[in-house]
N, CA, C and O atoms as a Tripos MOL2 file, in Angstrom:
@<TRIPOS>MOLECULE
protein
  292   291    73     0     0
PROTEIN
NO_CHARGES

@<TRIPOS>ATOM
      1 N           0.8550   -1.1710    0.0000 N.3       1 UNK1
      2 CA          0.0000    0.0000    0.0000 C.3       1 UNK1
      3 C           0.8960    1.2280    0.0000 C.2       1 UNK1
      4 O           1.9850    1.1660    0.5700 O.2       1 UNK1
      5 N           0.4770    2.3980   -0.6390 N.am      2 UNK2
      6 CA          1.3410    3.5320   -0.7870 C.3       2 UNK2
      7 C           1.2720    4.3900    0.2950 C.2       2 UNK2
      8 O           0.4840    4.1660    1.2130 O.2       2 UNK2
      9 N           1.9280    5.2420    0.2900 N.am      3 UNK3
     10 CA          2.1270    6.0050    1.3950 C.3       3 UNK3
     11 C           0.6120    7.2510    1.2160 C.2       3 UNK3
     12 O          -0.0270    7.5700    2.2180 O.2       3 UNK3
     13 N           0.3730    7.6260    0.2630 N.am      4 UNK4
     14 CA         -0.8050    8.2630   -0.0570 C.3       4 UNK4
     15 C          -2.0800    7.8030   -0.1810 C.2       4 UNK4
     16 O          -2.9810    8.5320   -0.5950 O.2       4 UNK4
     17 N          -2.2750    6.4910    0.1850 N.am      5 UNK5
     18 CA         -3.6970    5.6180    0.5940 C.3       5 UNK5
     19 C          -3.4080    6.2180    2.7360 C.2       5 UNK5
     20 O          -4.0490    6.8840    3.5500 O.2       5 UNK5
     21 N          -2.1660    5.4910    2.7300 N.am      6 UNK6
     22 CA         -2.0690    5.3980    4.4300 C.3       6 UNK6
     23 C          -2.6240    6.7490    4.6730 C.2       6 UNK6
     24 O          -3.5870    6.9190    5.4210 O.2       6 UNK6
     25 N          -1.8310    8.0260    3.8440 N.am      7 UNK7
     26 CA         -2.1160    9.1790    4.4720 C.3       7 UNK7
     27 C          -3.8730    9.5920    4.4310 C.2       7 UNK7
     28 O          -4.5110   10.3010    5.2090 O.2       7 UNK7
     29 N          -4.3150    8.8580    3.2310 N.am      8 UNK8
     30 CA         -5.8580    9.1700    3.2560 C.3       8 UNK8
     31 C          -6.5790    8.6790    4.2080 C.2       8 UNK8
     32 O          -7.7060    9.1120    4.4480 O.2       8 UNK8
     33 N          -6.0800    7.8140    4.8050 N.am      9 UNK9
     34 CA         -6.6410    6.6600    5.8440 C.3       9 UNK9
     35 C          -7.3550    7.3960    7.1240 C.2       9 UNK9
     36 O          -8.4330    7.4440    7.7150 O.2       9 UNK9
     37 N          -5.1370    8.3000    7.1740 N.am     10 UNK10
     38 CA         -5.4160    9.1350    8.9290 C.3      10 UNK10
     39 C          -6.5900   10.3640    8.4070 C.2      10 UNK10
     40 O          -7.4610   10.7640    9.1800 O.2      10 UNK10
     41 N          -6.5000   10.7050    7.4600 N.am     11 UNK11
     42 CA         -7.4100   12.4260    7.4140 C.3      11 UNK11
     43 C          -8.7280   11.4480    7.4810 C.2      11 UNK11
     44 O          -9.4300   12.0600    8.2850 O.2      11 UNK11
     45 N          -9.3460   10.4700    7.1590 N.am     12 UNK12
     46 CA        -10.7260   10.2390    7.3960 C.3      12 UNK12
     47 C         -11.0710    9.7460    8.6430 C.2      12 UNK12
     48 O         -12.1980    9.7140    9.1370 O.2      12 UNK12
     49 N          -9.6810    9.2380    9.2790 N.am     13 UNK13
     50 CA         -9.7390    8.7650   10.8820 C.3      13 UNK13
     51 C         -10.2250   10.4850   11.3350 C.2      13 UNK13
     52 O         -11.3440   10.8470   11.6980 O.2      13 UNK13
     53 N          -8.9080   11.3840   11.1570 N.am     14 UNK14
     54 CA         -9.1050   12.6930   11.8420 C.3      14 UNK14
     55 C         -10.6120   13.1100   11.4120 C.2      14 UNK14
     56 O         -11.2990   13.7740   12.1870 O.2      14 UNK14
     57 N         -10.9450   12.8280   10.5510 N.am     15 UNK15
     58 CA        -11.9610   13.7210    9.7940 C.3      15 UNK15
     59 C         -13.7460   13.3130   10.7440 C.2      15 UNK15
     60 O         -14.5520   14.0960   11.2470 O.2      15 UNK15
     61 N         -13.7660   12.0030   10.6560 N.am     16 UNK16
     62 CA        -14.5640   10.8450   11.3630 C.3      16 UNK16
     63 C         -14.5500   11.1650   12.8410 C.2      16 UNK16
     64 O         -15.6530   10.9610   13.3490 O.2      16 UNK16
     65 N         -13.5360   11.6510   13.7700 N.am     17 UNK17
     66 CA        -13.7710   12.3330   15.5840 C.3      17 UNK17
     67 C         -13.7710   13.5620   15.0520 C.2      17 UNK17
     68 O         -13.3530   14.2050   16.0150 O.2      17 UNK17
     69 N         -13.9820   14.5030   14.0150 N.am     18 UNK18
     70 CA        -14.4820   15.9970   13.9690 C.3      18 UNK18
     71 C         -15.8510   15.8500   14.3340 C.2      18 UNK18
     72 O         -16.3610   14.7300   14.3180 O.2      18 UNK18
     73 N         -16.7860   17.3080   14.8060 N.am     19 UNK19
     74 CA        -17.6830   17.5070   14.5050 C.3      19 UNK19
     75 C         -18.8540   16.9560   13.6010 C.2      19 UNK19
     76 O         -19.9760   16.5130   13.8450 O.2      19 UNK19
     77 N         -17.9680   17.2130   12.2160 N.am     20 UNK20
     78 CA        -18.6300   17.2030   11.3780 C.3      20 UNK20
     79 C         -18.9890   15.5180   10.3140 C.2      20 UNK20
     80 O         -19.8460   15.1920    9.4920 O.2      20 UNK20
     81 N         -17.7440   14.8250   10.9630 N.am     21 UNK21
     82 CA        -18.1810   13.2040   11.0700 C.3      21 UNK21
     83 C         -17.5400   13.3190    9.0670 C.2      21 UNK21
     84 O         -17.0780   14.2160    8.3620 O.2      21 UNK21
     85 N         -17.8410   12.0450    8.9010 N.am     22 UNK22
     86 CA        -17.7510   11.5190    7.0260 C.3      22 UNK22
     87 C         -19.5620   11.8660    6.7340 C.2      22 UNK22
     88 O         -20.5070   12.0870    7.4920 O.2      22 UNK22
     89 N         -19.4460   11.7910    5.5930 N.am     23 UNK23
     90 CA        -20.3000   11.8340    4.5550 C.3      23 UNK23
     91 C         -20.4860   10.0970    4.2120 C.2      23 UNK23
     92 O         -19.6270    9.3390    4.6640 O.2      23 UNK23
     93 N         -21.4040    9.6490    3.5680 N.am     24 UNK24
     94 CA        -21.8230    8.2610    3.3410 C.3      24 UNK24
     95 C         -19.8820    7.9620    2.1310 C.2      24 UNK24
     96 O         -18.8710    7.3760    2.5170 O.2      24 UNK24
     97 N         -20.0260    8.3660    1.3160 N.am     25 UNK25
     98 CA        -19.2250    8.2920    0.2490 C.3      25 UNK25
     99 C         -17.5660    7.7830    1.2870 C.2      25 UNK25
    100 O         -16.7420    6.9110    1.0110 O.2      25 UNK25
    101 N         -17.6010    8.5880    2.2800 N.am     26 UNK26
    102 CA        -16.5140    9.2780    2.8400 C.3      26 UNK26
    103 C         -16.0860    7.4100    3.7830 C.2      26 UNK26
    104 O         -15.0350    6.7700    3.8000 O.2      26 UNK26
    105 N         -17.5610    7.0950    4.4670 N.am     27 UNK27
    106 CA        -17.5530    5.8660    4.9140 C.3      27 UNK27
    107 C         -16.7250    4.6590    4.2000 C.2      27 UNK27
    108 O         -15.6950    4.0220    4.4210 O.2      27 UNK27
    109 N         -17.9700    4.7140    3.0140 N.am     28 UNK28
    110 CA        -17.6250    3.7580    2.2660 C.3      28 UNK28
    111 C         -16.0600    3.7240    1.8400 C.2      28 UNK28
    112 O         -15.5670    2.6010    1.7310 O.2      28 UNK28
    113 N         -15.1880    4.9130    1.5750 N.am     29 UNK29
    114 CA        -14.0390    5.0260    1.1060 C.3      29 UNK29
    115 C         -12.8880    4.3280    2.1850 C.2      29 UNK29
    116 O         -11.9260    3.5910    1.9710 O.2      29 UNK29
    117 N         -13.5150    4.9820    3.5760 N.am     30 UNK30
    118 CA        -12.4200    4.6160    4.4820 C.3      30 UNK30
    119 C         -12.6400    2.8990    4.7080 C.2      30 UNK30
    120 O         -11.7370    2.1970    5.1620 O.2      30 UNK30
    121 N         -13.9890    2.3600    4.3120 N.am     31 UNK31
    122 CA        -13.7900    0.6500    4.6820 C.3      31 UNK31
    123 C         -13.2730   -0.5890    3.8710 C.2      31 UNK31
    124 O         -13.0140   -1.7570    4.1600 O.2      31 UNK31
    125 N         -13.2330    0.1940    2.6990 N.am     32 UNK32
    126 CA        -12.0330   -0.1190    1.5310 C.3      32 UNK32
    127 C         -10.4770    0.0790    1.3930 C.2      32 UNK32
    128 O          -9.5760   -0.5630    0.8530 O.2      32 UNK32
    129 N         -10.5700    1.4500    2.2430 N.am     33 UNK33
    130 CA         -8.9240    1.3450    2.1980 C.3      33 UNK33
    131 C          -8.5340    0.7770    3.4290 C.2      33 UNK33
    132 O          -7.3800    0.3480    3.4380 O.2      33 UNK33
    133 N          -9.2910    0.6380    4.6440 N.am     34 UNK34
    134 CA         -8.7380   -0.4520    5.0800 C.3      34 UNK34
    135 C          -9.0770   -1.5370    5.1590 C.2      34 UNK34
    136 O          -8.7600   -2.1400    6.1840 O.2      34 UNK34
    137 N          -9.7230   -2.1170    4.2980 N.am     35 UNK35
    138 CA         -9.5890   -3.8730    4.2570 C.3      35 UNK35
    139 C          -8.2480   -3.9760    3.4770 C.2      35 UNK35
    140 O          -7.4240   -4.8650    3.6920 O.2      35 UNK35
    141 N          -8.0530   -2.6760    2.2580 N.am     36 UNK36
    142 CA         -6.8510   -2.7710    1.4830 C.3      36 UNK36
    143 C          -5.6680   -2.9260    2.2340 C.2      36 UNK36
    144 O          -4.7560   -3.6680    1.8690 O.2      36 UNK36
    145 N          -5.6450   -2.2660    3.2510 N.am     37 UNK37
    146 CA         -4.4170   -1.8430    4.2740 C.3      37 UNK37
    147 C          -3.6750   -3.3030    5.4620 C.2      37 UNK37
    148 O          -2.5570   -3.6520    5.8410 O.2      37 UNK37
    149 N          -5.3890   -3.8400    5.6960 N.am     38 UNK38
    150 CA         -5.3500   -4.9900    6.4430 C.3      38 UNK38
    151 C          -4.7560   -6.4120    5.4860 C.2      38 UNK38
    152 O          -4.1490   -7.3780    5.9510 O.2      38 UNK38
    153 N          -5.2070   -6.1460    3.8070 N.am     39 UNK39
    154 CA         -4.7590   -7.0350    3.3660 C.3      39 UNK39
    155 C          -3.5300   -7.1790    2.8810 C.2      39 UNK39
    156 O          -3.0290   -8.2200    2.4580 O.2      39 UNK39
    157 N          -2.7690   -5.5090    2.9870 N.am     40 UNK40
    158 CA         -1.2410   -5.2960    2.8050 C.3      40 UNK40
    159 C          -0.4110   -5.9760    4.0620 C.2      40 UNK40
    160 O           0.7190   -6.3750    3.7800 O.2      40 UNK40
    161 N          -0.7780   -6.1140    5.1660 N.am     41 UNK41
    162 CA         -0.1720   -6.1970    6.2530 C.3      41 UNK41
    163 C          -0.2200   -7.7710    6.6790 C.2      41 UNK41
    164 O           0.5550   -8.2910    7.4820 O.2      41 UNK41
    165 N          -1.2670   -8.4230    5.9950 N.am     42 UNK42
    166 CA         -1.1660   -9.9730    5.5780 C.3      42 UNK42
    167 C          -0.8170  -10.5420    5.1590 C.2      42 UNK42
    168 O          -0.7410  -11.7280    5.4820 O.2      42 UNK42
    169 N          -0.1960   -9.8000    3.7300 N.am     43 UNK43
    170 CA          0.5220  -10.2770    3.0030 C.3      43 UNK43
    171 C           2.0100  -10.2340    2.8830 C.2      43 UNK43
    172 O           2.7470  -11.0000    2.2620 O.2      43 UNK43
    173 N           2.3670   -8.9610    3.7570 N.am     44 UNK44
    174 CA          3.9580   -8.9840    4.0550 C.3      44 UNK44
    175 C           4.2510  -10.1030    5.6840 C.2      44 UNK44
    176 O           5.1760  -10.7680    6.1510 O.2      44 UNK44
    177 N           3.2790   -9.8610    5.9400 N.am     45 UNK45
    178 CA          3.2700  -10.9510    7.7320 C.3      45 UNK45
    179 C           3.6160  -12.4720    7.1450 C.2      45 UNK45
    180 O           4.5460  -13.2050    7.4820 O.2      45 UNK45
    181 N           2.3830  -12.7550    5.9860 N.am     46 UNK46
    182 CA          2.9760  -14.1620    5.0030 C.3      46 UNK46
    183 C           4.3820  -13.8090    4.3570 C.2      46 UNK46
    184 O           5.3530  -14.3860    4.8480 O.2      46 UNK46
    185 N           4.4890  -13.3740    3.8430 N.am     47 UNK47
    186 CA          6.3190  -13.3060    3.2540 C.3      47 UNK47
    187 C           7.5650  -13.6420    4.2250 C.2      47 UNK47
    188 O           8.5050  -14.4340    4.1570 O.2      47 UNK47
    189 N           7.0580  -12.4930    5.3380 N.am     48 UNK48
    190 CA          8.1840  -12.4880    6.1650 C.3      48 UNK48
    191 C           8.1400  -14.3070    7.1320 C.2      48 UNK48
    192 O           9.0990  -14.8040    7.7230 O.2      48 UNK48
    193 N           6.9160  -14.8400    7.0060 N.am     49 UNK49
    194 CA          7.0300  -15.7670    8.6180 C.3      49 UNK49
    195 C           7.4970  -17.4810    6.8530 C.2      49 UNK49
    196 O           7.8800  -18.6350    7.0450 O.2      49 UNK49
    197 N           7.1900  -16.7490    5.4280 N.am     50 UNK50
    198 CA          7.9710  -18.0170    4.4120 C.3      50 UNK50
    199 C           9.1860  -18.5600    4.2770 C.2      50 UNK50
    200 O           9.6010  -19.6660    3.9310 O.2      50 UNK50
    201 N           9.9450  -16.9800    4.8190 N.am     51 UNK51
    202 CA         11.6780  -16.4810    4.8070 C.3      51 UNK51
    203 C          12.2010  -16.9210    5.8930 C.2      51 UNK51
    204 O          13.4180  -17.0910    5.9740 O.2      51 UNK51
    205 N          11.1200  -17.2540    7.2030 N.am     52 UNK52
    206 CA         11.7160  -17.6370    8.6540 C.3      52 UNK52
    207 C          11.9970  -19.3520    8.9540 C.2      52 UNK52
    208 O          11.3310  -20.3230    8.5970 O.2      52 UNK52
    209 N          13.3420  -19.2660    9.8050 N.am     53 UNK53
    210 CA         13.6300  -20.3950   10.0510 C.3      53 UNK53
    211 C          14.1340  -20.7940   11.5420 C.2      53 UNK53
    212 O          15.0820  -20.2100   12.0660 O.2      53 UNK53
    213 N          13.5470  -21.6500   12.0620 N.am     54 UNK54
    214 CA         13.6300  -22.0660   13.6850 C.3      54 UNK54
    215 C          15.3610  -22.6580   13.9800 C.2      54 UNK54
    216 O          15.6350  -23.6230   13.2670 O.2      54 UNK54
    217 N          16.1610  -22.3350   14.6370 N.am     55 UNK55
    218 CA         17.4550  -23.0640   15.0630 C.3      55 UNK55
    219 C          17.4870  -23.6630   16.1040 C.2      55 UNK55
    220 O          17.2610  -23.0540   17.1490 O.2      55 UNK55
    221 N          17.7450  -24.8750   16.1040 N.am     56 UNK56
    222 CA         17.5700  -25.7480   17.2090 C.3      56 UNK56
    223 C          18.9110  -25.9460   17.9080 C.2      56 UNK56
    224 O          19.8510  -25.7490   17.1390 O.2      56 UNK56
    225 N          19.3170  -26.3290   19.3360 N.am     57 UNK57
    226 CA         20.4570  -26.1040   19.8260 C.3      57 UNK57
    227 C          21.6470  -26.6470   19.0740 C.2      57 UNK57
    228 O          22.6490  -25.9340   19.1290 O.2      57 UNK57
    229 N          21.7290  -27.6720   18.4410 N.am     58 UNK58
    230 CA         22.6680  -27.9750   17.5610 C.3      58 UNK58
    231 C          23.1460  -27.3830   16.2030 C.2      58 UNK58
    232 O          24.1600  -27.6510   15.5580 O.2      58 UNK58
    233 N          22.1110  -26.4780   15.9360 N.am     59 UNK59
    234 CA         22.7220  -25.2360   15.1880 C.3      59 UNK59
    235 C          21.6490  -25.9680   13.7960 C.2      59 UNK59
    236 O          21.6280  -25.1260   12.8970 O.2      59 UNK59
    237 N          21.0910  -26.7980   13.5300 N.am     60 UNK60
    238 CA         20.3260  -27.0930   12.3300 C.3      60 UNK60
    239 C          19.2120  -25.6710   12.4390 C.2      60 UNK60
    240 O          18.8880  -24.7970   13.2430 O.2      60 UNK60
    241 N          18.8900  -26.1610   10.9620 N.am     61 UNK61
    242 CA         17.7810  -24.6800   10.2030 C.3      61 UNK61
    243 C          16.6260  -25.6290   10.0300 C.2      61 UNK61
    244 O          16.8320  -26.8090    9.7460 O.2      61 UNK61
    245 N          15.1570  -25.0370   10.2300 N.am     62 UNK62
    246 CA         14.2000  -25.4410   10.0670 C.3      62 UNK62
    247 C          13.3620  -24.4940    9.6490 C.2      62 UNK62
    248 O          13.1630  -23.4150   10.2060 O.2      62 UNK62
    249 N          12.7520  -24.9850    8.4360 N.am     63 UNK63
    250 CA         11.8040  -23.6890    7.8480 C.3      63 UNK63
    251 C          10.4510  -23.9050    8.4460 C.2      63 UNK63
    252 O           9.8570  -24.9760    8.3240 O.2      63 UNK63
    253 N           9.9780  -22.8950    9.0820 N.am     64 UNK64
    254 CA          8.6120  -23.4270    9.3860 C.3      64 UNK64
    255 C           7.9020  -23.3230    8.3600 C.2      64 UNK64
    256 O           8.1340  -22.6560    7.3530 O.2      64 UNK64
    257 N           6.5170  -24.3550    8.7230 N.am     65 UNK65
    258 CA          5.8250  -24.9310    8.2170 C.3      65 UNK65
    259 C           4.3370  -24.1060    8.3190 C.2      65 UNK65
    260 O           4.0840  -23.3330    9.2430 O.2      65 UNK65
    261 N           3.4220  -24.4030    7.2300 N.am     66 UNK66
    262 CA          2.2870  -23.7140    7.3360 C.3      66 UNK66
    263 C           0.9660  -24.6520    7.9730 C.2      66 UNK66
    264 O           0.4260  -25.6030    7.4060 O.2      66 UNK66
    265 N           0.7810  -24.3400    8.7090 N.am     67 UNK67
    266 CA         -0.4760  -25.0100    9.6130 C.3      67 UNK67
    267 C          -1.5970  -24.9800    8.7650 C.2      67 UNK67
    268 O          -1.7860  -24.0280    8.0080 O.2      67 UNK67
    269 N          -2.5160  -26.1460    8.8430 N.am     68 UNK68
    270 CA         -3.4960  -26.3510    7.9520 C.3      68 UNK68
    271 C          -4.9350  -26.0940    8.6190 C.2      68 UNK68
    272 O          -4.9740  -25.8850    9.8310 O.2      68 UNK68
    273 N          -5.7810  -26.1000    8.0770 N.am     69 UNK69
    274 CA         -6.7610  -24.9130    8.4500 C.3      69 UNK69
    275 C          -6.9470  -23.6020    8.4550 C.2      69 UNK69
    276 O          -8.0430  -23.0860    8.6730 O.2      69 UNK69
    277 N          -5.9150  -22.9830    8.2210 N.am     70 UNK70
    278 CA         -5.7880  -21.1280    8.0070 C.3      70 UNK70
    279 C          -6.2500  -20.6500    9.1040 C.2      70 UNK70
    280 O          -6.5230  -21.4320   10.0150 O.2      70 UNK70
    281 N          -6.3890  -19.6350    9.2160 N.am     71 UNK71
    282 CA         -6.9650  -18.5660   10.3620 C.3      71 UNK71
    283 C          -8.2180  -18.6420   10.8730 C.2      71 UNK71
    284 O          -9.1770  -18.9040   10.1470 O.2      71 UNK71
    285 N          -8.3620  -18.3720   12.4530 N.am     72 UNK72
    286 CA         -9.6600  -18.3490   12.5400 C.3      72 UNK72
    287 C         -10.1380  -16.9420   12.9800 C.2      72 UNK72
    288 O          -9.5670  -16.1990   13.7790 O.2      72 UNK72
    289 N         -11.3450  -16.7060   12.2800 N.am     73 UNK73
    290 CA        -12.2370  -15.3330   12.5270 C.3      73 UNK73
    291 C         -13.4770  -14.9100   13.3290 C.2      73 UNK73
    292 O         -13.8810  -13.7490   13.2750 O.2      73 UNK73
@<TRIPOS>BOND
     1     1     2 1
     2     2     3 1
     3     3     4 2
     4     3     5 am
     5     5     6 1
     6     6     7 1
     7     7     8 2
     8     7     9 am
     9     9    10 1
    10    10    11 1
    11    11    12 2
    12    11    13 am
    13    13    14 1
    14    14    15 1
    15    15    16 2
    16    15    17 am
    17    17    18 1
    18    18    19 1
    19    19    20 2
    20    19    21 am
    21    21    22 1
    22    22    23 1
    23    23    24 2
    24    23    25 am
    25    25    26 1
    26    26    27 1
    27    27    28 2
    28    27    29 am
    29    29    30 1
    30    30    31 1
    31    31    32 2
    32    31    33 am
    33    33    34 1
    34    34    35 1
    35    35    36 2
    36    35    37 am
    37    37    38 1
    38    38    39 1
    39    39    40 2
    40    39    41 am
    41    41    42 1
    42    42    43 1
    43    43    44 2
    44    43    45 am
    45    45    46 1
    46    46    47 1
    47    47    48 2
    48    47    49 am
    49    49    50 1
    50    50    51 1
    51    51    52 2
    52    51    53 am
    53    53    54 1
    54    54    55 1
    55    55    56 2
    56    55    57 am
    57    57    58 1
    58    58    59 1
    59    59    60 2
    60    59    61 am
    61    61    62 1
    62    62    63 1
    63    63    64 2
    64    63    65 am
    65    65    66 1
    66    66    67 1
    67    67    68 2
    68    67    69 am
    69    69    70 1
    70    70    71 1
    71    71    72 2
    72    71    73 am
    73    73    74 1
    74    74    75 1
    75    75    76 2
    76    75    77 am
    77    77    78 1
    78    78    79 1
    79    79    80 2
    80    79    81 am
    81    81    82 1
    82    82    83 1
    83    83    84 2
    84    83    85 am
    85    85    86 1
    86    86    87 1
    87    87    88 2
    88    87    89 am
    89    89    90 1
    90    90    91 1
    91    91    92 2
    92    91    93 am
    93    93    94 1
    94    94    95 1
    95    95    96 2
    96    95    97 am
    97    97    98 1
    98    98    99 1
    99    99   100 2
   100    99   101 am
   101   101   102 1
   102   102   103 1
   103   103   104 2
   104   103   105 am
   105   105   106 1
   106   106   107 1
   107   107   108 2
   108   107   109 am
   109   109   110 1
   110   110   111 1
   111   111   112 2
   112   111   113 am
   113   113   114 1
   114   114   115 1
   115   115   116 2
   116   115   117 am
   117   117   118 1
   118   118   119 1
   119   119   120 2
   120   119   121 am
   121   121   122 1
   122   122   123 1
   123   123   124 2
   124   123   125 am
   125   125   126 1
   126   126   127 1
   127   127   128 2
   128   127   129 am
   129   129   130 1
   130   130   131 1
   131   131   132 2
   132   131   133 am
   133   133   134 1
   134   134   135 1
   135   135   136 2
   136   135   137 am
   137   137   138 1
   138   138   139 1
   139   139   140 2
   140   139   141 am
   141   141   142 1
   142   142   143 1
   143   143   144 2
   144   143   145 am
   145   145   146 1
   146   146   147 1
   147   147   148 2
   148   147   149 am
   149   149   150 1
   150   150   151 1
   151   151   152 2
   152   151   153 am
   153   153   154 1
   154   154   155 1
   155   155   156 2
   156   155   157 am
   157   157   158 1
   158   158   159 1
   159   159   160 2
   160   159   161 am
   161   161   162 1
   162   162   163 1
   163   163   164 2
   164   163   165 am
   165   165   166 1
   166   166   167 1
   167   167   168 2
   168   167   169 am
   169   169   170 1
   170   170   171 1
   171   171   172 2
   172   171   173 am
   173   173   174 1
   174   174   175 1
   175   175   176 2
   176   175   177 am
   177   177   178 1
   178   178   179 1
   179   179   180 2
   180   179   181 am
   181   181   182 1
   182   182   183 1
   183   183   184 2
   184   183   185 am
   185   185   186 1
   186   186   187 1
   187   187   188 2
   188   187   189 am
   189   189   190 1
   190   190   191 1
   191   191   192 2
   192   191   193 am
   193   193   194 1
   194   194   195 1
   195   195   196 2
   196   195   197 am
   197   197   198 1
   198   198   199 1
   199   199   200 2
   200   199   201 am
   201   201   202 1
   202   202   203 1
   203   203   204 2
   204   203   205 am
   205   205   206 1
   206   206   207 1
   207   207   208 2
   208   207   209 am
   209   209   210 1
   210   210   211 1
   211   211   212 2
   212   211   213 am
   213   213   214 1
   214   214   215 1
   215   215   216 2
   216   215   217 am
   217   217   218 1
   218   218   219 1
   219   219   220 2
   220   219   221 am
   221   221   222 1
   222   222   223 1
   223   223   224 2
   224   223   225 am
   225   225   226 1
   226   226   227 1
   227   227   228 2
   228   227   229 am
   229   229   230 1
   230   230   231 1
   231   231   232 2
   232   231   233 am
   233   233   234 1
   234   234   235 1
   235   235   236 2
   236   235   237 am
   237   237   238 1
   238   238   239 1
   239   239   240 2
   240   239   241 am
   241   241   242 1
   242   242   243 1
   243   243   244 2
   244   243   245 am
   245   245   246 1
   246   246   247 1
   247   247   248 2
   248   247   249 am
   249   249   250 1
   250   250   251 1
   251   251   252 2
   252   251   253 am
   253   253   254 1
   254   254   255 1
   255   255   256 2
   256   255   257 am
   257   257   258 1
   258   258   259 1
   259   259   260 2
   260   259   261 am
   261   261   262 1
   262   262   263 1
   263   263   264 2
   264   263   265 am
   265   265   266 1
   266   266   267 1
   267   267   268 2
   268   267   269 am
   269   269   270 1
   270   270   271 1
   271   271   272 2
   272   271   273 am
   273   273   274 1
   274   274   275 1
   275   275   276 2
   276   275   277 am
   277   277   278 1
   278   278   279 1
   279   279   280 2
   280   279   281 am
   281   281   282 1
   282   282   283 1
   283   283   284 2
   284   283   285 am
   285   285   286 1
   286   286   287 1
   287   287   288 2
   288   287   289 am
   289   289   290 1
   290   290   291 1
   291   291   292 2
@<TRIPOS>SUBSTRUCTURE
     1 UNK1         2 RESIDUE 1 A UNK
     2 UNK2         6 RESIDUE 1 A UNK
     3 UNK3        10 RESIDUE 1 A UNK
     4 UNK4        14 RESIDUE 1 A UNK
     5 UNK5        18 RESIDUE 1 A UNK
     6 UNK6        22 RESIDUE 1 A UNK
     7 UNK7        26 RESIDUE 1 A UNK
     8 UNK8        30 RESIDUE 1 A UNK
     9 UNK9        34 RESIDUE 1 A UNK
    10 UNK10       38 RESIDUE 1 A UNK
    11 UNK11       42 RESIDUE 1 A UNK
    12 UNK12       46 RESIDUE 1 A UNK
    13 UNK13       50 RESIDUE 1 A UNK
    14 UNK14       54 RESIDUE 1 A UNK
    15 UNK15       58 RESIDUE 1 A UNK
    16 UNK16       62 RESIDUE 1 A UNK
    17 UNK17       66 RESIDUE 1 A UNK
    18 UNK18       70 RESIDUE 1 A UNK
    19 UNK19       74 RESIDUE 1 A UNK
    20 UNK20       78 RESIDUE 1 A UNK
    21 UNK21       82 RESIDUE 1 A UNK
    22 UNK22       86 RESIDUE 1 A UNK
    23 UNK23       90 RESIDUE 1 A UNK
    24 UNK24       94 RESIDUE 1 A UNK
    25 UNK25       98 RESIDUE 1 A UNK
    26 UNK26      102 RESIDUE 1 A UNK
    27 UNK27      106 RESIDUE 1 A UNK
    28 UNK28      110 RESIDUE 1 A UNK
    29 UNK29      114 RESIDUE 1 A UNK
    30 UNK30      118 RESIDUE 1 A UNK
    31 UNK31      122 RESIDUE 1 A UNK
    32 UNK32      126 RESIDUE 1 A UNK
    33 UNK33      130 RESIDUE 1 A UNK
    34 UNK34      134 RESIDUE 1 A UNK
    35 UNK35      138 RESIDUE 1 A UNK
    36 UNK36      142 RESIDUE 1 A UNK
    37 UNK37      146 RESIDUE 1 A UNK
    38 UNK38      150 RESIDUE 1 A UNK
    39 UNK39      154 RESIDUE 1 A UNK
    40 UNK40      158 RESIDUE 1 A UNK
    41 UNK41      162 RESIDUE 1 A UNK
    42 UNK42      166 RESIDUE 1 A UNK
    43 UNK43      170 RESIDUE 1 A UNK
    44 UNK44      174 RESIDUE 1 A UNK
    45 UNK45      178 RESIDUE 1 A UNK
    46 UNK46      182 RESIDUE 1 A UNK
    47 UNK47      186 RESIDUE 1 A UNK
    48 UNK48      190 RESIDUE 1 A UNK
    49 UNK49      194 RESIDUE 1 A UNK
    50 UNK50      198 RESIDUE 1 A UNK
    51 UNK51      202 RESIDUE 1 A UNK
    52 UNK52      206 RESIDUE 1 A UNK
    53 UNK53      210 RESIDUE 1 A UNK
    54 UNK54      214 RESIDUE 1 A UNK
    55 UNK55      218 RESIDUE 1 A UNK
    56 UNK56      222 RESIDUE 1 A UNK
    57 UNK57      226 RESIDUE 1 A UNK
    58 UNK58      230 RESIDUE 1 A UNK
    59 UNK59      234 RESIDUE 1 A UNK
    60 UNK60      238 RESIDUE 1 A UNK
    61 UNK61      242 RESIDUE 1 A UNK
    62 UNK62      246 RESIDUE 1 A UNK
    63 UNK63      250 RESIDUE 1 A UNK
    64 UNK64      254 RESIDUE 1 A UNK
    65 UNK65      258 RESIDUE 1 A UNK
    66 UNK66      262 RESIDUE 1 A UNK
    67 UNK67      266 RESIDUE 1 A UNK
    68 UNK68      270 RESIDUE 1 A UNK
    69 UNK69      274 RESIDUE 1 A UNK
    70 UNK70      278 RESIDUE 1 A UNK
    71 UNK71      282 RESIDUE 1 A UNK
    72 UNK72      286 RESIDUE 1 A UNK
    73 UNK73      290 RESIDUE 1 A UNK
């Protein structure tokens, strides 16, 4: 995600505890960019834990493994 979605993110956070609240449009915008945001941060969390590897006291490498069933919600 770019740095100019994130920044749109905070002005509708700031914008949303004003007074004057979002507009319907304004809603809808901010629950898109962050599912977008949530799904950026899923997808580097998967990259980084593909690249990781467990060392056991004898100094061997172990790549972890992906648990079956996926996430629960």
């Amino acid at each position: 995600m770019d740095e100019k979605k994130i920044q749109r993110i905070n002005e509708l956070a700031r914008k949303a505890k004003s007074p004057d609240g979002l507009t319907e449009e304004e809603c809808r915008e901010r629950t898109l960019l962050r599912q977008e945001y949530i799904a950026s941060v899923k997808m580097n969390l998967v990259g980084q834990l593909e690249n990781t590897y467990i060392v056991d006291e004898s100094g061997h490498k172990t790549k972890l493994k992906k648990k079956r069933g996926g996430p629960q919600q």
